[in-house]
HTML snippet that shows the backbone in 3Dmol.js (N, CA, C, O; Angstrom):
<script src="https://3Dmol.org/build/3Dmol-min.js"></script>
<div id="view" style="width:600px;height:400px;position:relative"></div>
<script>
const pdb = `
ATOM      1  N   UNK A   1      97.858  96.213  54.692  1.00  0.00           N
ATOM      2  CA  UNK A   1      98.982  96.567  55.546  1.00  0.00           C
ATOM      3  C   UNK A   1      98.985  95.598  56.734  1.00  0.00           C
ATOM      4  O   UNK A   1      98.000  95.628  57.471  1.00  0.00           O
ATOM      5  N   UNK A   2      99.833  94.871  56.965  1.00  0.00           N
ATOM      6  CA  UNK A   2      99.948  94.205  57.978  1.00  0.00           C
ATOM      7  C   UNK A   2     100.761  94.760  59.246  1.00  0.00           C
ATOM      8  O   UNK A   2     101.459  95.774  59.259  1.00  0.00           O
ATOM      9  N   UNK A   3     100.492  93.770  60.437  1.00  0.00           N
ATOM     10  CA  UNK A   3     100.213  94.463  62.106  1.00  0.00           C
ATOM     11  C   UNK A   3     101.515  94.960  62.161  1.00  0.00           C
ATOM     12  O   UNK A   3     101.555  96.084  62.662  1.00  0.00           O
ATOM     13  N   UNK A   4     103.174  94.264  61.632  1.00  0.00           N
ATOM     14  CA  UNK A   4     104.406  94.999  61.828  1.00  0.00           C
ATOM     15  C   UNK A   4     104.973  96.696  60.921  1.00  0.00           C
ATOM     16  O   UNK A   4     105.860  97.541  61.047  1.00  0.00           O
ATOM     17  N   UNK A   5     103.886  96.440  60.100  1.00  0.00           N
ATOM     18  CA  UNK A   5     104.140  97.399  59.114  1.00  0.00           C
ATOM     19  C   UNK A   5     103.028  98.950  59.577  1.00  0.00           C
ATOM     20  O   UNK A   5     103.392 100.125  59.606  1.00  0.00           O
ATOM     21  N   UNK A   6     102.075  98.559  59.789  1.00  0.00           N
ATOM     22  CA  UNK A   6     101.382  99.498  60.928  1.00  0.00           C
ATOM     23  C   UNK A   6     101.982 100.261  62.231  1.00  0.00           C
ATOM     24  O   UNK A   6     101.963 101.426  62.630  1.00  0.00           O
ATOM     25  N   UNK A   7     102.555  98.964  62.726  1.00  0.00           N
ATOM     26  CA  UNK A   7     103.375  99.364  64.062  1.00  0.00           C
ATOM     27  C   UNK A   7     104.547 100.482  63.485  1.00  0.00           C
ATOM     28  O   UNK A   7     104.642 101.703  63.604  1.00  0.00           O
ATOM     29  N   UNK A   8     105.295  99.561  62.876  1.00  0.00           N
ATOM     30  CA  UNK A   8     106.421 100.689  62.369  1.00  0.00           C
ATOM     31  C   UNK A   8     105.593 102.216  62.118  1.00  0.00           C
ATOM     32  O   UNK A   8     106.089 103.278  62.494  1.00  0.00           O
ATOM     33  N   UNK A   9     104.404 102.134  61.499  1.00  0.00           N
ATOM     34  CA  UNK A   9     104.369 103.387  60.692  1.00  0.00           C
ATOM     35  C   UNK A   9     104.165 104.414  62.206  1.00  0.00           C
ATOM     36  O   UNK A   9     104.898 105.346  62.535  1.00  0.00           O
ATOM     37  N   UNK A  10     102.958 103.904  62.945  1.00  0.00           N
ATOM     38  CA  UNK A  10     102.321 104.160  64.136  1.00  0.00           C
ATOM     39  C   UNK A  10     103.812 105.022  64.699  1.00  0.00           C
ATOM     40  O   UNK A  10     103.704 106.229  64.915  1.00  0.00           O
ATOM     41  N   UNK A  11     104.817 104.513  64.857  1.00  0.00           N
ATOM     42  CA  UNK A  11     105.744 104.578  65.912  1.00  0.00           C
ATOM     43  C   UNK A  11     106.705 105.833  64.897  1.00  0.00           C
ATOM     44  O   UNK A  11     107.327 106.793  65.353  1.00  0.00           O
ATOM     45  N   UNK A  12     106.614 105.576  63.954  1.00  0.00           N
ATOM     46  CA  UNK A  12     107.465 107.316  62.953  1.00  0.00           C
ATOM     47  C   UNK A  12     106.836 108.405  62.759  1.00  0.00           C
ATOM     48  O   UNK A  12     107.303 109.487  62.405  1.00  0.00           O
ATOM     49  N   UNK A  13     105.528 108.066  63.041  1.00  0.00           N
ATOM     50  CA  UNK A  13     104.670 109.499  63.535  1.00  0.00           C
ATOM     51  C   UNK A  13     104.826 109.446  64.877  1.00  0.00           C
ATOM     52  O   UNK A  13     105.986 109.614  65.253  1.00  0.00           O
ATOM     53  N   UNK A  14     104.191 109.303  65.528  1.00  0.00           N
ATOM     54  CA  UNK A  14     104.118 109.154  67.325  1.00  0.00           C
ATOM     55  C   UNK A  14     105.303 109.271  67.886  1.00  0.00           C
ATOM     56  O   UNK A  14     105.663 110.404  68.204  1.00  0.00           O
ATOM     57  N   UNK A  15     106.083 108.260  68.110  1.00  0.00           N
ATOM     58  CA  UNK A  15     107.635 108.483  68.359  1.00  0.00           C
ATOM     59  C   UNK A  15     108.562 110.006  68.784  1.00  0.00           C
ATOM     60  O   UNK A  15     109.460 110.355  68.018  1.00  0.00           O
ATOM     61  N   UNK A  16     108.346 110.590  69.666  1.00  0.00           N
ATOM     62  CA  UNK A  16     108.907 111.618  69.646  1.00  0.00           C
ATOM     63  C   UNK A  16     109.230 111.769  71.208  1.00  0.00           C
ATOM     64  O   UNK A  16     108.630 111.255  72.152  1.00  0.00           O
ATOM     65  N   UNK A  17     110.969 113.093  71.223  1.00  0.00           N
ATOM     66  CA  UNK A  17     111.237 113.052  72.599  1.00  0.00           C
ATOM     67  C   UNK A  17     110.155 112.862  73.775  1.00  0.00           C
ATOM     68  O   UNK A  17     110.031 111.947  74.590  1.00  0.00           O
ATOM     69  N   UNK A  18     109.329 114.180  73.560  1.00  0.00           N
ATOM     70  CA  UNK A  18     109.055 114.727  74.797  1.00  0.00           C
ATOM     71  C   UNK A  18     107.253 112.855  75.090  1.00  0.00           C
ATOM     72  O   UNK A  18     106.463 112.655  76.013  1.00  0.00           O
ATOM     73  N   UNK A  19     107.421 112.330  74.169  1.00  0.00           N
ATOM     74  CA  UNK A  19     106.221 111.480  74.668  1.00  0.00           C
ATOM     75  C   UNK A  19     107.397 110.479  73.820  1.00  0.00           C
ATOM     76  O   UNK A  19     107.512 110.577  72.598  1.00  0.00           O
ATOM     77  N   UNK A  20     108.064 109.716  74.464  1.00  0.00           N
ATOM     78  CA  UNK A  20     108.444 108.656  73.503  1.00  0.00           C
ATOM     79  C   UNK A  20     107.939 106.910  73.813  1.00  0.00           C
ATOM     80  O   UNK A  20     107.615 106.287  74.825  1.00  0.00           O
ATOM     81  N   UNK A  21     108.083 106.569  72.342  1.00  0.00           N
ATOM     82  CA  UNK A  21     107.739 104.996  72.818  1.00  0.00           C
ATOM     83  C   UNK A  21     108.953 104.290  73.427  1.00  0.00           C
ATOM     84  O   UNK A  21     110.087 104.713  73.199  1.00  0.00           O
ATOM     85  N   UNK A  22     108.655 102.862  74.456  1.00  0.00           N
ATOM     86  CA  UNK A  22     109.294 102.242  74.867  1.00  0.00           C
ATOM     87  C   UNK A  22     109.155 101.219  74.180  1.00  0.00           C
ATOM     88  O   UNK A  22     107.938 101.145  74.008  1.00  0.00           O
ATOM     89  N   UNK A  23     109.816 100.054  73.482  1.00  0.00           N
ATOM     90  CA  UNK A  23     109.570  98.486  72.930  1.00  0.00           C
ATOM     91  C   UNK A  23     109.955  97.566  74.149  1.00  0.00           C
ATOM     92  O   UNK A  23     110.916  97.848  74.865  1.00  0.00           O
ATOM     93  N   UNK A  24     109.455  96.859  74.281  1.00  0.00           N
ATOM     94  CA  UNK A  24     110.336  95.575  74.932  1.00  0.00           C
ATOM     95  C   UNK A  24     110.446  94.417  74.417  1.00  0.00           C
ATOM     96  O   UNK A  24     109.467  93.886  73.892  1.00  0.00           O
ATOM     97  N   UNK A  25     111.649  93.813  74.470  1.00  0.00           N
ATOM     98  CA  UNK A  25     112.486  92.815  74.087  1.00  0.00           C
ATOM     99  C   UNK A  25     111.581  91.675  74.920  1.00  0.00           C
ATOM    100  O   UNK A  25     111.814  91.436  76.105  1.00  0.00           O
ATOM    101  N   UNK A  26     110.141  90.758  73.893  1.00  0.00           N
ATOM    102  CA  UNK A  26     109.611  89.671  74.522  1.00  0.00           C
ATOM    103  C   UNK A  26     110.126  88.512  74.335  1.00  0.00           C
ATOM    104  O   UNK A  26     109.484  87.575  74.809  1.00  0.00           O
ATOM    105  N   UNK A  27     111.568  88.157  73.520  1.00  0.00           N
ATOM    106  CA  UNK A  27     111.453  86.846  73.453  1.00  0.00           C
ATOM    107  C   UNK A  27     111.561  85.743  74.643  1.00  0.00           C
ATOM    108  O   UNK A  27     110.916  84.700  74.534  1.00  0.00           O
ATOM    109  N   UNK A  28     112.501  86.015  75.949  1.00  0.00           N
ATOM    110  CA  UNK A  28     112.387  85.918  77.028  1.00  0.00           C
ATOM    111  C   UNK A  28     110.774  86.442  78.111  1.00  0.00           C
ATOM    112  O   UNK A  28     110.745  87.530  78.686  1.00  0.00           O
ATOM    113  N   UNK A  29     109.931  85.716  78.162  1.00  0.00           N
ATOM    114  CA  UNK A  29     108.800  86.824  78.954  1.00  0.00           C
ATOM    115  C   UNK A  29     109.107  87.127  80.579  1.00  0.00           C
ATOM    116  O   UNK A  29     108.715  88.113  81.203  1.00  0.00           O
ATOM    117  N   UNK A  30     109.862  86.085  81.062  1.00  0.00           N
ATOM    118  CA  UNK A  30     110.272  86.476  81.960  1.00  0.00           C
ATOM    119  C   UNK A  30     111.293  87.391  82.203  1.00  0.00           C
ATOM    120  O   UNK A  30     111.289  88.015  83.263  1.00  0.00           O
ATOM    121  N   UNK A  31     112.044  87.536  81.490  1.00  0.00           N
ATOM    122  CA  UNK A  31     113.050  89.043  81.476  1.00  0.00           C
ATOM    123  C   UNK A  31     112.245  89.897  81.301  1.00  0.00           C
ATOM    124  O   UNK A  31     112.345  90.850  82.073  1.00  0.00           O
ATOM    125  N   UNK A  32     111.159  89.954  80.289  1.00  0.00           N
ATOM    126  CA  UNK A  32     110.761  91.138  79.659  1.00  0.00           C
ATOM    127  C   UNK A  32     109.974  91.717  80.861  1.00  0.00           C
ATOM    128  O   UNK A  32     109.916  92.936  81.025  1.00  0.00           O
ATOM    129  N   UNK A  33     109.506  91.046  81.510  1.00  0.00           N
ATOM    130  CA  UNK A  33     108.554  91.361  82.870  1.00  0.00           C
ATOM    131  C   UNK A  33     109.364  92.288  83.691  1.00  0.00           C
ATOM    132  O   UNK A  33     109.195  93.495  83.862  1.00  0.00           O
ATOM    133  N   UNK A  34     110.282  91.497  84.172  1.00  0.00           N
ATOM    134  CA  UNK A  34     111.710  92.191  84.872  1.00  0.00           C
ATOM    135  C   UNK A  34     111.816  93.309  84.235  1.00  0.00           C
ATOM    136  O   UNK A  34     111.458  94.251  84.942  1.00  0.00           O
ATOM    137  N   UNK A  35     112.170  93.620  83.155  1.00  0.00           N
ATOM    138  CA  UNK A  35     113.007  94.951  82.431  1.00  0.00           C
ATOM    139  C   UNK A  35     111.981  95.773  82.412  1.00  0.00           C
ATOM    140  O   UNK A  35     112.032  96.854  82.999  1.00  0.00           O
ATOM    141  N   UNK A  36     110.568  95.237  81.515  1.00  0.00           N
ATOM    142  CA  UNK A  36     109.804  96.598  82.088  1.00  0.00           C
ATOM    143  C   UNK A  36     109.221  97.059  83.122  1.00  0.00           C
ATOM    144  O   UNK A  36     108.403  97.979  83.095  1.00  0.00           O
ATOM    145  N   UNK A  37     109.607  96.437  84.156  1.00  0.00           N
ATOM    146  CA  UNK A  37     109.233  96.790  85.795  1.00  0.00           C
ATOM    147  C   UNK A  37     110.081  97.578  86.325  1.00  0.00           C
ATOM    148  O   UNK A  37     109.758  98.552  87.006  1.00  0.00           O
ATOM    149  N   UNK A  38     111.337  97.214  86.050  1.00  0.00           N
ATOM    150  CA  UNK A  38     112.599  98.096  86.246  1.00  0.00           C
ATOM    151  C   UNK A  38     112.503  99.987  85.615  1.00  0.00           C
ATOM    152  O   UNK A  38     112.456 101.087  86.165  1.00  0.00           O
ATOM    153  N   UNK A  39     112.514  99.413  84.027  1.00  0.00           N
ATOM    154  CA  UNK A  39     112.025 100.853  83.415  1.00  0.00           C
ATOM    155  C   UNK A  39     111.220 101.626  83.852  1.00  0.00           C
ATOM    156  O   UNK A  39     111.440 102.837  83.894  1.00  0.00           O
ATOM    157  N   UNK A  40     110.327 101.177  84.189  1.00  0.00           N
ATOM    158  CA  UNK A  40     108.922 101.975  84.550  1.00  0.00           C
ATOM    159  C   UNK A  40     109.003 102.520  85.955  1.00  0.00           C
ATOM    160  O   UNK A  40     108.522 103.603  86.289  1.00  0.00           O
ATOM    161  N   UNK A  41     109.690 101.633  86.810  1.00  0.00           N
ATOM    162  CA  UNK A  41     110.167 102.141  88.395  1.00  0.00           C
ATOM    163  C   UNK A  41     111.218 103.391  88.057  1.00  0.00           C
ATOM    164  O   UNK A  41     111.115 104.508  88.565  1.00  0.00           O
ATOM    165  N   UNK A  42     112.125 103.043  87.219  1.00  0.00           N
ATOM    166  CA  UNK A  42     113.198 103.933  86.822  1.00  0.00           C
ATOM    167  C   UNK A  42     112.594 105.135  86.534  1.00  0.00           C
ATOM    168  O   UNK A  42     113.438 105.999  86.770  1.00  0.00           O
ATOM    169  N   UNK A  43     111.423 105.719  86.090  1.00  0.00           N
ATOM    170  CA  UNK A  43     110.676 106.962  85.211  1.00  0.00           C
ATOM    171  C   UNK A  43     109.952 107.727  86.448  1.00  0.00           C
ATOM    172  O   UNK A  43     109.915 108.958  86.443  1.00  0.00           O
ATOM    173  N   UNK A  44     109.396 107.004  87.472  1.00  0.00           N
ATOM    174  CA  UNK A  44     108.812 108.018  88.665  1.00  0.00           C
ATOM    175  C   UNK A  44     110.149 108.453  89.496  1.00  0.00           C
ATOM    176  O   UNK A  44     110.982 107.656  89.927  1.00  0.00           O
ATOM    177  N   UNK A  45     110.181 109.563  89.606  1.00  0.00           N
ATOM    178  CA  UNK A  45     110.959 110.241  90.702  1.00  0.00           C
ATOM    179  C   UNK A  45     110.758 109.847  92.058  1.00  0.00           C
ATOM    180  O   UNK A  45     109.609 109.891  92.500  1.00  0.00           O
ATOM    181  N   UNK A  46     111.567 109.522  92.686  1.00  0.00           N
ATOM    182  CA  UNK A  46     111.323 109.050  94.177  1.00  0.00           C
ATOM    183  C   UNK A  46     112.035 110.165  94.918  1.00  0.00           C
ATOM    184  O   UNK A  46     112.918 110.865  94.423  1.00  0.00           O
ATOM    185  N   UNK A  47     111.477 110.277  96.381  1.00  0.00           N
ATOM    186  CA  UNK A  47     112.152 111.443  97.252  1.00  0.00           C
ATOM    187  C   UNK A  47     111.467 110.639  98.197  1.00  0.00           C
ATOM    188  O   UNK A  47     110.707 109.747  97.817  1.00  0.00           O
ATOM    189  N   UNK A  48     111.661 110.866  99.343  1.00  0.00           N
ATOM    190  CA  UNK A  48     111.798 110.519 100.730  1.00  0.00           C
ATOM    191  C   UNK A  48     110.748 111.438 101.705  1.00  0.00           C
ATOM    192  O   UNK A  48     111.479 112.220 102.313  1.00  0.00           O
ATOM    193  N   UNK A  49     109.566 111.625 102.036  1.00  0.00           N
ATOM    194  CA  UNK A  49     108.213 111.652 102.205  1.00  0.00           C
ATOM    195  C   UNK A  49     108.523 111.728 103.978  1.00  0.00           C
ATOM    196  O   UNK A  49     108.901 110.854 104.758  1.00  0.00           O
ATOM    197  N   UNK A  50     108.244 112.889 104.142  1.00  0.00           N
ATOM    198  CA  UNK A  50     108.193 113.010 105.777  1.00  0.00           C
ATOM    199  C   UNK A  50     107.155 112.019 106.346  1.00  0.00           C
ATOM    200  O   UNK A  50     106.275 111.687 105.552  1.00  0.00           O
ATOM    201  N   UNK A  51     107.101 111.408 107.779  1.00  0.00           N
ATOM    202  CA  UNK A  51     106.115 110.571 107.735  1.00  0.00           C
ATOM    203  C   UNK A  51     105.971 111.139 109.574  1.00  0.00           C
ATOM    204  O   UNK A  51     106.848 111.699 110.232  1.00  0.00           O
ATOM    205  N   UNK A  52     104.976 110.865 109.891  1.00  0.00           N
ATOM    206  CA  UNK A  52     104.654 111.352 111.275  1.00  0.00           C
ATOM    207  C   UNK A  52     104.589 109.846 112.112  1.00  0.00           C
ATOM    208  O   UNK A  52     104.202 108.736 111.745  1.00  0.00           O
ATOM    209  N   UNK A  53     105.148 110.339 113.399  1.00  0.00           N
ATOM    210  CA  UNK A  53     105.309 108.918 114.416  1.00  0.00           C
ATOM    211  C   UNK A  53     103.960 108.393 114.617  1.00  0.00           C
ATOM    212  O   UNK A  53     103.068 109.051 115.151  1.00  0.00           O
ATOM    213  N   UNK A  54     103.808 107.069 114.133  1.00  0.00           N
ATOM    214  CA  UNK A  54     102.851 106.474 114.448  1.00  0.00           C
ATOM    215  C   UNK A  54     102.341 105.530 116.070  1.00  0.00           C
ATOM    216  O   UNK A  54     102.999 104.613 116.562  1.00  0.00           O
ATOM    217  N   UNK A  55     101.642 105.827 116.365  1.00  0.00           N
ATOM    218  CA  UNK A  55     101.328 105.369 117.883  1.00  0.00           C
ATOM    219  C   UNK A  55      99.862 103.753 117.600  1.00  0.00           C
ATOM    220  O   UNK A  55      98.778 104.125 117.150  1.00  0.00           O
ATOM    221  N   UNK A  56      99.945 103.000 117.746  1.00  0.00           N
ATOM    222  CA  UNK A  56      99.271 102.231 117.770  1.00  0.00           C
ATOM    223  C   UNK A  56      98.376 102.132 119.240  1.00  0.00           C
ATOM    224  O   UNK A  56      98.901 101.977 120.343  1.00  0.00           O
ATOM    225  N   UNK A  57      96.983 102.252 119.003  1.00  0.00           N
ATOM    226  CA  UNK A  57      95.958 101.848 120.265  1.00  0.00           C
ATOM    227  C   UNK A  57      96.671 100.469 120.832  1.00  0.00           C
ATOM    228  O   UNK A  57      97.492  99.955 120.073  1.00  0.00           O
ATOM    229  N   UNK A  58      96.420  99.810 122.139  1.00  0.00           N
ATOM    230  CA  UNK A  58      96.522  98.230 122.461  1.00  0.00           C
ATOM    231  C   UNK A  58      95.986  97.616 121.733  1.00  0.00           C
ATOM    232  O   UNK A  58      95.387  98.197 120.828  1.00  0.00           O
ATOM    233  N   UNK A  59      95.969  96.391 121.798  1.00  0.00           N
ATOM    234  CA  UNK A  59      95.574  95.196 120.721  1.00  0.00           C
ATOM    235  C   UNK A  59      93.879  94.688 121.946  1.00  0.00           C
ATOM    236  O   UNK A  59      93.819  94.437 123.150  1.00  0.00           O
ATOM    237  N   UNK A  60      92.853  94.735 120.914  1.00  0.00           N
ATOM    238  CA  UNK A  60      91.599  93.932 121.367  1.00  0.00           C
ATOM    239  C   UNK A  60      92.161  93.238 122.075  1.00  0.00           C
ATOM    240  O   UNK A  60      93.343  92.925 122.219  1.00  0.00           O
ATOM    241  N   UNK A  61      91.235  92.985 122.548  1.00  0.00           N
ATOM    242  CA  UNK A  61      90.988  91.562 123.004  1.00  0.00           C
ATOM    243  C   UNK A  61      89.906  90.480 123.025  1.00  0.00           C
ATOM    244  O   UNK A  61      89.404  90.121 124.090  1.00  0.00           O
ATOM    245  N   UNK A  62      89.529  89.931 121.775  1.00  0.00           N
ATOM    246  CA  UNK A  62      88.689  89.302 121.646  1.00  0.00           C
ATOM    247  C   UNK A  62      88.704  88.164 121.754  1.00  0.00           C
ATOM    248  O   UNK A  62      89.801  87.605 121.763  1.00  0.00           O
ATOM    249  N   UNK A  63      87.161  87.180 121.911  1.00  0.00           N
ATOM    250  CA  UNK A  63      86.953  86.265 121.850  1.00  0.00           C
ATOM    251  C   UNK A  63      86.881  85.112 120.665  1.00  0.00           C
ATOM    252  O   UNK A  63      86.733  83.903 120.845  1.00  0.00           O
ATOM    253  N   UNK A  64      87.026  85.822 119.376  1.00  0.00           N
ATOM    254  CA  UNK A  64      87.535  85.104 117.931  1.00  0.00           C
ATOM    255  C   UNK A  64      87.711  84.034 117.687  1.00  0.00           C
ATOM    256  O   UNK A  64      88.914  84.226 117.864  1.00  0.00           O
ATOM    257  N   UNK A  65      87.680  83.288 117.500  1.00  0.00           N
ATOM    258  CA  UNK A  65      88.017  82.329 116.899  1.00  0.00           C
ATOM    259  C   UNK A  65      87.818  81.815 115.328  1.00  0.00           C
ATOM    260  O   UNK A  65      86.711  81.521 114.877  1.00  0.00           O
ATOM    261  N   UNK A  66      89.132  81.744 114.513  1.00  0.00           N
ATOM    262  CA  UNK A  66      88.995  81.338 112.487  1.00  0.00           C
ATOM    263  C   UNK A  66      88.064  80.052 112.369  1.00  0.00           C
ATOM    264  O   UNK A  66      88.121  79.426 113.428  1.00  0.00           O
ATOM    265  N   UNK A  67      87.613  79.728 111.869  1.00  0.00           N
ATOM    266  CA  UNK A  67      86.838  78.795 111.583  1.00  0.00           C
ATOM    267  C   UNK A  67      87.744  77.939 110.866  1.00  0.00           C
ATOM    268  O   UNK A  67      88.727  78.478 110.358  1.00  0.00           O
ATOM    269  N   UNK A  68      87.574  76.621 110.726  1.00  0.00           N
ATOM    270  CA  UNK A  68      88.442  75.418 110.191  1.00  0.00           C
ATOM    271  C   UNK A  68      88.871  75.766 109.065  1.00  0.00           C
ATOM    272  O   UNK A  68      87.947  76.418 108.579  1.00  0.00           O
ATOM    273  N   UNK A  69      90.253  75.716 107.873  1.00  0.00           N
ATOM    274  CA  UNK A  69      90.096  75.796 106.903  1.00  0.00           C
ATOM    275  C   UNK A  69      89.333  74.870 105.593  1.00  0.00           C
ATOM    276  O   UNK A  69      89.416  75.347 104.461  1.00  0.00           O
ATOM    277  N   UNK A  70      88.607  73.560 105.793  1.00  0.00           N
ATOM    278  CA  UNK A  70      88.265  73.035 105.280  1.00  0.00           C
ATOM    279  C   UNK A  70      86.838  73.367 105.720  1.00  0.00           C
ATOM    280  O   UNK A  70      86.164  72.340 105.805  1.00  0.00           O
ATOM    281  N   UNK A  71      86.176  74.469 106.021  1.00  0.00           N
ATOM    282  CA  UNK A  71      84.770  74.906 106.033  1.00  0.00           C
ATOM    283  C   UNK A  71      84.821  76.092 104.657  1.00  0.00           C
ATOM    284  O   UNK A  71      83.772  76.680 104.395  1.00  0.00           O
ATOM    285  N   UNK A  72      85.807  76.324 104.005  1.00  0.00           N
ATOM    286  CA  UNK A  72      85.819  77.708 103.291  1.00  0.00           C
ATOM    287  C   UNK A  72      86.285  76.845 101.764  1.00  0.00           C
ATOM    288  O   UNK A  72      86.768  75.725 101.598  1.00  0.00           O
ATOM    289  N   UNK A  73      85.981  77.688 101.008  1.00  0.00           N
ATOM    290  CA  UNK A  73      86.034  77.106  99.885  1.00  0.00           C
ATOM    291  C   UNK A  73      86.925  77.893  98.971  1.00  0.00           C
ATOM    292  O   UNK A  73      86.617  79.067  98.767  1.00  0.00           O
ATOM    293  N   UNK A  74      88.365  77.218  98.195  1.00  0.00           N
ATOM    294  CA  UNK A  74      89.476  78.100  98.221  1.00  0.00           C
ATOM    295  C   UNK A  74      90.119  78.110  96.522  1.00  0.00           C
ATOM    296  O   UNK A  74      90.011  77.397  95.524  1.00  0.00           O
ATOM    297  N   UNK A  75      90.497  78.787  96.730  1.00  0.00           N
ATOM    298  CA  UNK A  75      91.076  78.784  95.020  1.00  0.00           C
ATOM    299  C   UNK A  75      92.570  78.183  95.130  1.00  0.00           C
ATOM    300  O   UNK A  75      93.558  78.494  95.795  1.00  0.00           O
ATOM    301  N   UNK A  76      92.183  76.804  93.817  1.00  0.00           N
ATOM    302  CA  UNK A  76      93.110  75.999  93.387  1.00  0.00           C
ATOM    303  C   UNK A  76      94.781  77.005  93.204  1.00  0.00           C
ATOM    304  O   UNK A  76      94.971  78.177  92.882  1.00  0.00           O
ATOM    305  N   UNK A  77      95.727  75.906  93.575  1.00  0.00           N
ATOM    306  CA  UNK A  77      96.776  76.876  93.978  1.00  0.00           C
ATOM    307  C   UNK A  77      97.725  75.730  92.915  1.00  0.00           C
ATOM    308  O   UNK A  77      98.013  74.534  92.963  1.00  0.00           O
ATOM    309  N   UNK A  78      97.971  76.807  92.036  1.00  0.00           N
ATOM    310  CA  UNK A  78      98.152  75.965  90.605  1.00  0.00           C
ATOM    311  C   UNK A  78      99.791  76.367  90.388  1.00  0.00           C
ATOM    312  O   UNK A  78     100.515  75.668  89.679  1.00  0.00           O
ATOM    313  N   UNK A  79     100.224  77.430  91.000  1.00  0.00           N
ATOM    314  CA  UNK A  79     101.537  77.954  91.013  1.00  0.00           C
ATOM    315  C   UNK A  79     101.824  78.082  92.270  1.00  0.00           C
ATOM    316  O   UNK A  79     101.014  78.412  93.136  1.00  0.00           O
ATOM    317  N   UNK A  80     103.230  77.778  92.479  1.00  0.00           N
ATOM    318  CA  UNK A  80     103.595  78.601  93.766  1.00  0.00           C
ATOM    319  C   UNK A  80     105.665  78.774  93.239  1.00  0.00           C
ATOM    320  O   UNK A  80     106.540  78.044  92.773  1.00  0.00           O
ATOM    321  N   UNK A  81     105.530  80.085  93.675  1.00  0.00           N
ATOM    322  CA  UNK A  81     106.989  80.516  93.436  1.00  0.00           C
ATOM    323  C   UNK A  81     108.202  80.333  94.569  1.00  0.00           C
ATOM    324  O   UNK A  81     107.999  80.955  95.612  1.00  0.00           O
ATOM    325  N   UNK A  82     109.355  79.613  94.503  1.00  0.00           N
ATOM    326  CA  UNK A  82     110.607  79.200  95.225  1.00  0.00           C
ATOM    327  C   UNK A  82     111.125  80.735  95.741  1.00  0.00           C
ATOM    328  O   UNK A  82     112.161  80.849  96.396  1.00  0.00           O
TER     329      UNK A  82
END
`;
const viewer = $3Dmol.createViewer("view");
viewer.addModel(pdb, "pdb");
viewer.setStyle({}, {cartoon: {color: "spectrum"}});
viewer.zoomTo();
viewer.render();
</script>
């Protein structure tokens, strides 16, 4: 039995309302990222969360100083997004 023919079977047992499967459409991976981020945001209920006034202490005041960035040793930056 091969992996599409499994899947199918997997998914006509399992498959049902109250627990159902989702597929996503990978031929695009960057859509597919998008859409199931969307879906999955779409499935938690959101409501609006009383929040209490926050008061911040003053800011230190320290003597600090960062150390050079060429003393630290950094991870290669192989992507960066527009």
């Amino acid at each position: 039995m091969d992996y599409a023919e499994a899947k199918d079977d997997m998914f006509a047992y399992t498959d049902i309302r109250e627990a159902p499967w989702f597929v996503v459409d990978a031929d695009d991976k960057r859509s597919a990222r998008l859409n199931l981020i969307s879906h999955l945001l779409s499935q938690v209920p959101y409501q609006e969360v009383p929040q209490p006034q926050v008061t911040l202490p003053p800011r230190q005041q320290r003597a600090y100083k960062r150390p050079p960035i060429d003393s630290q040793t950094w991870v290669p930056r192989r992507y960066e997004v527009d």
